[in-house]
N, C-alpha and C positions, 0 to 999 in steps of 0.2 A: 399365770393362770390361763388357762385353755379355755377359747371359747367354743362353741357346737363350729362355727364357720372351720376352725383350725382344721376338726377334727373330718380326716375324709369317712366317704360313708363305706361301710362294708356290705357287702352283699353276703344274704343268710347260704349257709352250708347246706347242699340238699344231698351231699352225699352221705353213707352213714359211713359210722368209721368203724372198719373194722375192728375185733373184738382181739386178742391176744390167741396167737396161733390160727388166727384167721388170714386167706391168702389173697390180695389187694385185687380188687377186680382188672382186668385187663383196660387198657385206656383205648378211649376213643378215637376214630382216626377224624379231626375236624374236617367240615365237607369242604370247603376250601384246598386242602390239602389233597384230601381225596379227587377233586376234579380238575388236579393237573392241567393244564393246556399243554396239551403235547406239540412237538417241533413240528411242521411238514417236511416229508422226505423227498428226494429224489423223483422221484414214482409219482409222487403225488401233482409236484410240478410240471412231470411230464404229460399227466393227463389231463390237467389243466391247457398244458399247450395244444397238445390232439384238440380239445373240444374245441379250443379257440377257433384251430386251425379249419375245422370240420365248419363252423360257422362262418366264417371268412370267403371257403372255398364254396357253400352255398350262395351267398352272397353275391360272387362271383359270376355264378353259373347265371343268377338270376339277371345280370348286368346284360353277359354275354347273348342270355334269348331275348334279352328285350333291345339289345343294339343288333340288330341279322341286316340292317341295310348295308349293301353293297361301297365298297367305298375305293376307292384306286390309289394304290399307295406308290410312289416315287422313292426308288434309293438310289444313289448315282447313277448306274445306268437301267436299273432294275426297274419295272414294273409290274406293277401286282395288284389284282383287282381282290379283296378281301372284303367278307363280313367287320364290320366297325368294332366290334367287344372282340376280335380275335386279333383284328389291329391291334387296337390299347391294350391288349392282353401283351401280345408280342413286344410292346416298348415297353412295359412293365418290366417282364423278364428282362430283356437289353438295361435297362435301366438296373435293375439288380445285382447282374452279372458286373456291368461296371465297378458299383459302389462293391462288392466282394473279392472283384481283382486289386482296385486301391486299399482297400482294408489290407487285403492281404501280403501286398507289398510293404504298409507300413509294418508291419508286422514284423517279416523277415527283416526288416531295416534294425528295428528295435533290438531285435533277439543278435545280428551282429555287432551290434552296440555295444550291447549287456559283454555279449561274449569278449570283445577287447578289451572293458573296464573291469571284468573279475579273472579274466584269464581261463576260464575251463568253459566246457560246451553248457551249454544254456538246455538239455535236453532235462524231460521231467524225472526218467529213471538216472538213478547213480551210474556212474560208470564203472567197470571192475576193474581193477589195477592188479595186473599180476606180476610178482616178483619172481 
């Protein structure tokens, strides 16, 4: 015997039902479905970086007009009287340049690694083999 609990509830039909020789309305596209989240592209990232960049290098400027005192800088034999934010600017870059020459050393290390362990060049285009 079936109690009301067993039974689940149904919700009432608001559509009509077509009549014989009558042609089914088109279905709806659910708004879920219809508002997609699209991927971000290429492009999209890159403009992201620009604004970043664009902020950063303001940032910068603002550093650079607010350090203008003079300051005397020592390199082995070198001496050089500069503005303070053009100093630390110039160790920045130095400091950059470093970290980009090791990066990029490990790099080539890696890439003749790869190339001893599979045996062909590590490059991203195929290579053509002609017979």
């Amino acid at each position: 015997m079936a109690t009301p609990s067993d039974e689940t509830p149904k919700a009432p039909i608001t559509e009509p039902i077509p009549a014989a020789g009558q042609a089914k309305p088109p279905a709806t596209i659910p708004p879920a479905a219809a508002q997609k989240k699209l991927r971000p592209t290429r492009i999209s990232g890159t403009w992201i970086a620009v604004l970043v960049a664009i902020v950063v290098l303001i940032f910068l400027l603002v550093f650079i007009l607010q350090n203008g005192d003079s300051a005397t800088i020592h390199f082995l034999w070198i001496e050089a009287s500069l503005p303070l934010g053009v100093a630390l600017l110039f160790g920045a870059i130095g400091g950059a340049l470093l970290v980009a020459v090791v990066g990029a050393a490990r790099i080539l290390q890696l890439r003749r690694q790869a190339k001893r362990l599979t045996g062909r060049p590590s490059t991203s285009s195929p290579a053509r083999r002609e017979s």
